[in-house]
Each structure stands twice: as structure tokens, then as C-alpha cells.
N, C-alpha and C positions, 0 to 999 in steps of 0.2 A: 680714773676717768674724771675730767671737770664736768664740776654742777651745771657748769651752763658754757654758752658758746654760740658762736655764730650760728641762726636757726639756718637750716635746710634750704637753699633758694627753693622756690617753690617750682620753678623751669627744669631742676632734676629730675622732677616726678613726669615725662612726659608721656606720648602717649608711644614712645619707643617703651619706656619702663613700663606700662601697663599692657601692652601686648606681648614684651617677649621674655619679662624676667619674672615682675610682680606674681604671687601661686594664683592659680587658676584661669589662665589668660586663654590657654585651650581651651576649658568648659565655654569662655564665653564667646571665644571665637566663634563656634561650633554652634552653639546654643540661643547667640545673637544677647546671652545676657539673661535669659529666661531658667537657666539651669546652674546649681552650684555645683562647684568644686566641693571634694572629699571634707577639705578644711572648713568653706562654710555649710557645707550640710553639720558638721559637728558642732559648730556655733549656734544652727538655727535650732538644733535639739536641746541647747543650753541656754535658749532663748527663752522659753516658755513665755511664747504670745498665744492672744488670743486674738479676734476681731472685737473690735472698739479701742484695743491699747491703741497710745502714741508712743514712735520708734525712733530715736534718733542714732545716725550712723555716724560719727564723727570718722572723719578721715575714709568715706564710702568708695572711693577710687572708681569704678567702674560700675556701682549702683546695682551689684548681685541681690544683695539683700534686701533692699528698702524696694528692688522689683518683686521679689516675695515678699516680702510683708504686702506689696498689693493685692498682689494674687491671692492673697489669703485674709482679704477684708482689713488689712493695720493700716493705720495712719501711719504716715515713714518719712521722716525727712532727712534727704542726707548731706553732712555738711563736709569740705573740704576744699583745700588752701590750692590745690591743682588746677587749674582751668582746665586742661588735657581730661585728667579724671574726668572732670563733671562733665564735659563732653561725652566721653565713652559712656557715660552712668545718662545723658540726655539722649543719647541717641538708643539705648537699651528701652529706654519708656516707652520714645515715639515707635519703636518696634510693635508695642504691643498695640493692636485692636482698637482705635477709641470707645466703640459699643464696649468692651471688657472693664474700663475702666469707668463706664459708667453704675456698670454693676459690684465691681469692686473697689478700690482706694487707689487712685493714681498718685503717684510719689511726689515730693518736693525737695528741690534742690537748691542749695544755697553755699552760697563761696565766703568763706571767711575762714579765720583764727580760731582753733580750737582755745585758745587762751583768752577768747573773748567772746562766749558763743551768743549770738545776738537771737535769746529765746529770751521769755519770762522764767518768772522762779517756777518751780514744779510745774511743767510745761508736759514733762515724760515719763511715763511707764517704764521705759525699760533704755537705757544708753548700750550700743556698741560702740568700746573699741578693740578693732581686730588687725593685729600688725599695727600699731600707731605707737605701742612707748618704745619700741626699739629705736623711735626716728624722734623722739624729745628727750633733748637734756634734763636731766636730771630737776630743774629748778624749773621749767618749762613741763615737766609732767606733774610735779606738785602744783601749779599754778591748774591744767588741764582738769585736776582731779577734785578741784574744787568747783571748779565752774560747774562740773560734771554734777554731783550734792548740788549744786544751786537748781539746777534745770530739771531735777528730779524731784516726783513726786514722792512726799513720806512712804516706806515701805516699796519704794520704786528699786529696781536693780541694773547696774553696771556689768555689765558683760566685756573681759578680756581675754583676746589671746596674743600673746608675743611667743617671739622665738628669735635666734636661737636658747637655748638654754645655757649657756656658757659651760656648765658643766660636764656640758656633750662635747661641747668644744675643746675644754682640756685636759679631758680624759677620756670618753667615749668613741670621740674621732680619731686620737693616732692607733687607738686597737684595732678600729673599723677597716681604717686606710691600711696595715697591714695585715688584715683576712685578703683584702681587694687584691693586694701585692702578691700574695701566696697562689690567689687564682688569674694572676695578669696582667690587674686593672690596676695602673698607679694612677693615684689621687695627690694631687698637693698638698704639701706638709700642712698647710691654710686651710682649712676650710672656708675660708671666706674667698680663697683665689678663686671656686668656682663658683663665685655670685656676680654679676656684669658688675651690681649695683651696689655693693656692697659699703661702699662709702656713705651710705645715707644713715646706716645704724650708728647713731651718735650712744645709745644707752642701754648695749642688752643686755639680758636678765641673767640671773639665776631665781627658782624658788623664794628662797630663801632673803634674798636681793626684795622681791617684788612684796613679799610680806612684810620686810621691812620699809618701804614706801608707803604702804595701804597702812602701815600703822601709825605713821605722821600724819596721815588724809583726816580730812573733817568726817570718814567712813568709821561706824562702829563694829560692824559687823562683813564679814569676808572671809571667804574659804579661797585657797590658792592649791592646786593640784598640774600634776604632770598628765597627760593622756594623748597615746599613740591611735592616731585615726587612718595612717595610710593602710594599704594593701599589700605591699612590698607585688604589686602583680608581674612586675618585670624580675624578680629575681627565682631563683628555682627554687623547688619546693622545700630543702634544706635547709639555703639559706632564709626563705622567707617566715619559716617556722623558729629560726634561732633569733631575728630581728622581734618576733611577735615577744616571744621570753625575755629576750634584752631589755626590752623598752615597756613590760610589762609586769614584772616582775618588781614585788617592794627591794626595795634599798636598791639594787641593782638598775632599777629604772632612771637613780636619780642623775647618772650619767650616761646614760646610753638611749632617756625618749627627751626628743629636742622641742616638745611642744609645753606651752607652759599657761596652763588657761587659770582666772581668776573670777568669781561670782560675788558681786559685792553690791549692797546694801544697804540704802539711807532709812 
């Protein structure tokens, strides 16, 4: 994979890709924006806010979180290079109540470069990025994970989730796709044939990948772990109890759960 490359036009990310590909785009349909999806309920439990922190969402697309963080007294600003996003993430705010946001933290929005975040130094309590290094090159995510240590506060923490896990991808997925085959369902040899979007992952991970990144970064301290948050609710009770094992299970998880979260720490 090159270190670097032509960035991402930012016209990819539209608000086609945010309603009908990007995860969670039902919750927000549905929800107007007030409600997370599976993936970020598992982020905001790995969030550990409180009311008074500062929250920054770098790459916030649709503004789920930095609307919880209001809802829940944080200061929340969320930054990203989409206008489409920010759109769907401003229009999720002016959703809510303005009496609501008097009592609680109304959110802020800001369009820029995560490779240039226009904050002070130790400005934040706590950084998300969730789904953002699959879509930076390699030299462009060293570059983001510095800015990141700049804009945080000593003892502040970096919150990550990327996916896919590559591992899932080259091993875990052609076992998957022939269970599916045995009951029916053919799946493309790709995994990626059934993402619209899929062109935009310029850098995705493994484990093992993303530990080796966090260990170039100006970060001294970092934990990186696998962990399965869905429900499997659409599959039967069989198969949703052997996906739970798959993807749960030491060693056996490390190609068969495609989620790949990181906790990291200035």
C-alpha cells in the first residue's frame, strides 16, 4: 500500500454516502440524529465523558455523537472536511429544542483538515476518531495523530475505531462466504464488492498494523483490541450464536471480528 496519495476528494463523502452506505444512517434517519447506532453506542461507552469535558469528533459525518455529548452536558465540537456531513450533523442540532440547549451544551461545527485542526494546544479532554484511518494514507494518518497530542490535554485520551480488520478479510471472509454458499446466499469473492463506497478506504488495518502506527505517534501509552458489538438479529439462532464465538473467542477472533478499536493517551 503507498504511504501516501492523492487525498480523498472531499465531494465523495456526500450526503448519498451518508444516508445510504456510511453505518448507522438508519438510526439517524429514524431517530432525526438523536439516537446511536450499535457502533456508536460502543464508542460512547469507550468514551468515558463526563459533563464539563471538551469533545472533539474529527471526521463527525452526521454529528451522532457531538449531539450526545450535548445531551449529556459535554462541550463537543465536531470537525470534518465534508460539507454534506456538516450539513446532516447541522441539521441534527437545529433538530433539537433551542430551550434544550440552553440547559444543556449545544454542539459546534467546523469544516476543515484534520491535518491542520484549527484548535489551540491542549484545547481537549477526550478526541474521537471513528472510521477516519481507513480513509488516510498512511503519511496523512501520522501527520493526523500528531495534530491529535497537540490539541490534547495532558493525560487527555484518543478514542479509535477502524474497520475492516484485514485479517477478516483474508481469512475470515472466504470461510464466512462458504457457510452462506452451503445455506444459499452467495456472497462475492470481495468483500469489498458489497460496499457502494468502498473506494474511499485508502489504509485499512489489521491489529497488529495499527499498533505499529500508534508506536511511531508522539503517543506513549495505547491499548489496541478487537471487539464484536453487533447482534447478529437477522441471522437464526445457530448461526448467531457461532458468529458470537467466532468473533469472540481469543486467537480465533483475530480473523473472524472485523471491528478494531484503539484507547490512546497523552
Amino acid at each position: 500500500m503507498s504511504k501516501s496519495g492523492q487525498p480523498i476528494d472531499p465531494a465523495a463523502y456526500s450526503e448519498e454516502y451518508f444516508l445510504t452506505e456510511c453505518d448507522g444512517y438508519k438510526e439517524y434517519l429514524i431517530s432525526e440524529g438523536t439516537s446511536l447506532s450499535q457502533r456508536l453506542w460502543t464508542l460512547w461507552r469507550f468514551l468515558h465523558v463526563s459533563p464539563g469535558m471538551r469533545v472533539l469528533d474529527i471526521g463527525c459525518g452526521r454529528g451522532e455523537m457531538i449531539v450526545q455529548c450535548g445531551l449529556n452536558g459535554i462541550s463537543a465540537v465536531g470537525v470534518d472536511y465534508s460539507p454534506a456531513g456538516l450539513g446532516l450533523a447541522q441539521r441534527a442540532i437545529t433538530r433539537i429544542d433551542d430551550g434544550d440547549w440552553d440547559v444543556w451544551e449545544c454542539p459546534n461545527l467546523s469544516l476543515g483538515n484534520a491535518k491542520n485542526l484549527p484548535f489551540k494546544h491542549s484545547a481537549f479532554d477526550r478526541v474521537i476518531m471513528s472510521d477516519i484511518v481507513e480513509h488516510l494514507y498512511p503519511d496523512e494518518l501520522r501527520v493526523v495523530l500528531a495534530e491529535v497530542y497537540r490539541v490534547l490535554v495532558p493525560g487527555g485520551e484518543l478514542l479509535i475505531h477502524t474497520m475492516p480488520n484485514l485479517w477478516y478479510y483474508r481469512y475470515g471472509y472466504p470461510l464466512f462466504r462458504l457457510v452462506q454458499r452451503f445455506q444459499g446466499v452467495r456472497l462475492p469473492a470481495d468483500s469489498r464488492d458489497r460496499i457502494e463506497f468502498s473506494h474511499v478506504h485508502v489504509n485499512e488495518q489489521t491489529p497488529r498494523a495499527l499498533r505499529g502506527t500508534l508506536r511511531e505517534s508522539p503517543f506513549s501509552h495505547w491499548r489496541v483490541w478487537l471487539y464484536d458489538y453487533r447482534d447478529y438479529s437477522r441471522y437464526g439462532p445457530m448461526m448467531k450464536r457461532s458468529m458470537r464465538l467466532l468473533t469472540g473467542l481469543p486467537v480465533i477472533k483475530q480473523v473472524f471480528c472485523d471491528d478494531i478499536f484503539a484507547l490512546v493517551r497523552k
